[in-house]
C-alpha positions as CSV (number, residue, x, y, z in Angstrom):
1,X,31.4,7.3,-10.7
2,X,31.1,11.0,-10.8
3,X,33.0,10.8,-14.1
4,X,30.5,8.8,-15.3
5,X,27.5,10.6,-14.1
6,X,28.9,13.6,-15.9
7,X,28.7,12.1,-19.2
8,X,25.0,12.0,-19.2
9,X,23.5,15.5,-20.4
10,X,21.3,17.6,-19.3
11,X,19.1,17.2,-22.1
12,X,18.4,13.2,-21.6
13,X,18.0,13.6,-17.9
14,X,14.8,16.4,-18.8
15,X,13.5,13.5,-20.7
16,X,13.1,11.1,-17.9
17,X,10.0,12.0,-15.9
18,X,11.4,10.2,-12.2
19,X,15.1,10.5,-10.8
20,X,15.0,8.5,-7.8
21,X,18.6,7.7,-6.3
22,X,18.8,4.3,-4.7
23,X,20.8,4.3,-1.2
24,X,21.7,1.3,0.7
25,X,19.2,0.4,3.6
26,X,20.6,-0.1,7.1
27,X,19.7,-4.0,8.4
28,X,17.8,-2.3,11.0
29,X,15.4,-0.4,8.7
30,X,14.9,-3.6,6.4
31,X,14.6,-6.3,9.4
32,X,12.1,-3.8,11.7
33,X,8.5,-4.5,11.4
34,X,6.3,-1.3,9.3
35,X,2.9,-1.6,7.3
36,X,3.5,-2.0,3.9
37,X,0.6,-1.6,1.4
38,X,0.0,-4.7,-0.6
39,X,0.2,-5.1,-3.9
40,X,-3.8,-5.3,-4.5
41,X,-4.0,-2.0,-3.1
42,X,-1.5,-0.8,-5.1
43,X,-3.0,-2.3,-8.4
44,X,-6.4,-0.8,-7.6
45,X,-5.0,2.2,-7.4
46,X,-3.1,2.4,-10.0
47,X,-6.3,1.0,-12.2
48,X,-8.2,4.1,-10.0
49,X,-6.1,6.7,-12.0
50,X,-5.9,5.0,-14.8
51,X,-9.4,5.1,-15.6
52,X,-9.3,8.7,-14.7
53,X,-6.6,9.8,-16.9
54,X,-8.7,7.7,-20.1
55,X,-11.9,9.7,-19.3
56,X,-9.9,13.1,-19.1
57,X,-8.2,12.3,-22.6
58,X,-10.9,10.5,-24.0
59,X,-11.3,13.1,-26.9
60,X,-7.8,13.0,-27.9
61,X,-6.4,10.4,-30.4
62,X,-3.0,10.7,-29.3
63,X,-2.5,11.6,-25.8
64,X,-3.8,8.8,-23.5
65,X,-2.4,9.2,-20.1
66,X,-0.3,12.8,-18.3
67,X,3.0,11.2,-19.5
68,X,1.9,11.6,-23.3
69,X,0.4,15.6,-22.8
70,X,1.9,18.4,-24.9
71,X,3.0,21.6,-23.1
72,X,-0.4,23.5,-24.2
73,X,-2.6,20.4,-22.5
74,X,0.0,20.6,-19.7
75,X,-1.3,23.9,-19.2
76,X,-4.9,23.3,-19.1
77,X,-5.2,20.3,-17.6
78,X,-2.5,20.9,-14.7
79,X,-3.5,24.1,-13.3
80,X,-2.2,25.3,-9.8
81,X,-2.8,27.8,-7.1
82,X,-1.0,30.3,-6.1
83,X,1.0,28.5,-3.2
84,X,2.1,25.7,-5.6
85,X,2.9,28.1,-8.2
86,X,5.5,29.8,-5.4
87,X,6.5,26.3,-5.0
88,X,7.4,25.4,-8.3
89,X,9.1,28.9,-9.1
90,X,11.2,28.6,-6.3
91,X,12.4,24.9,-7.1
92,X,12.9,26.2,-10.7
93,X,15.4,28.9,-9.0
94,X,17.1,27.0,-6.7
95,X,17.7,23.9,-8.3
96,X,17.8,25.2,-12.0
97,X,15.2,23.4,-13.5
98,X,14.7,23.5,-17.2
99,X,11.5,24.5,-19.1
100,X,11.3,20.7,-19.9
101,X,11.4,19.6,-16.0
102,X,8.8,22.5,-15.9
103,X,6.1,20.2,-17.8
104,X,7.6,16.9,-16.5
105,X,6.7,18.2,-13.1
106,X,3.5,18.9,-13.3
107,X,2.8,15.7,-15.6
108,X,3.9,13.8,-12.7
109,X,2.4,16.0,-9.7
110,X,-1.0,15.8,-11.9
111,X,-0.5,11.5,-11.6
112,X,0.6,11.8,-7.8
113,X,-3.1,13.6,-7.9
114,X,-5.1,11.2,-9.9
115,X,-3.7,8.3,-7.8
116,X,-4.9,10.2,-4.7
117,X,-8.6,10.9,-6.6
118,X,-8.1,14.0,-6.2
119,X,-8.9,16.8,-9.1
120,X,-6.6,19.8,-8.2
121,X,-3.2,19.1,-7.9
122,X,-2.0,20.4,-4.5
123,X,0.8,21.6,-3.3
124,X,1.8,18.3,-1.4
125,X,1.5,16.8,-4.9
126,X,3.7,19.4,-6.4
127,X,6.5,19.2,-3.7
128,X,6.3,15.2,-4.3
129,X,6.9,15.7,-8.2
130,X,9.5,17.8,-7.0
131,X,11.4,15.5,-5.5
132,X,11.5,12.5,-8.2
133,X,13.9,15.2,-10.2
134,X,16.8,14.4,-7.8
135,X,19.1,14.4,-11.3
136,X,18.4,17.5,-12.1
137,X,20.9,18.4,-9.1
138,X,24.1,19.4,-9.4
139,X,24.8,17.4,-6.0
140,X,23.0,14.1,-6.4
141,X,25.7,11.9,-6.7
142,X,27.4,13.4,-3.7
């Protein structure tokens, strides 16, 4: 598998915005009783942000939602704060990050935020993003 794995370059994976590995769940976790949100909830969410990201790109002709943004719009419509910028510099250090994860980060912390209504992206949102670029890592695969 790790053969495999190795094929795929570094290139593609910075053009997929979420890496999420898939590991087996134990019986307990899946047979024990949790809330769940429901899928209405979800939707309306989702719809939520939706409708934010039209009204923020509602000038633009091209660019419709964060996934579509250029690295200039990336870079005023995802601004950070200090503590997220420490953040982010440090992931890009310690788990080499390319300029292209750069962007795709912040595209996807700036969604985490919309779907969360809120208008600066925090740190929490950053560290979130963060974590969907599990490829990214030499170790991933084990």
């Amino acid at each position: 598998m790790q053969r495999y794995l190795n094929r795929v370059s570094g290139p593609l994976l910075d053009r997929i915005d979420l890496h999420v590995e898939v590991t087996p769940v134990p019986f307990d976790d899946l047979s024990a009783k949790r809330y769940t949100e429901d899928s209405a909830s979800v939707r309306e969410r989702v719809q939520k942000a939706r409708f934010i990201q039209d009204q923020r790109f509602a000038h633009s002709k091209t660019v419709f939602c964060n996934a579509r943004m250029r690295s200039r719009m990336v870079q005023e419509v995802c601004g950070i704060d200090q503590s997220g910028r420490n953040l982010l510099k440090n992931a890009m250090d310690r788990l080499g990050f390319s300029a292209r994860a750069y962007d795709r980060i912040l595209k996807v912390a700036r969604t985490i935020a919309d779907l969360e209504e809120e208008t600066l992206i925090k740190t929490v949102h950053l560290a979130e993003a963060i974590q969907y670029r599990s490829l990214d890592r030499e170790d991933w695969a084990g």
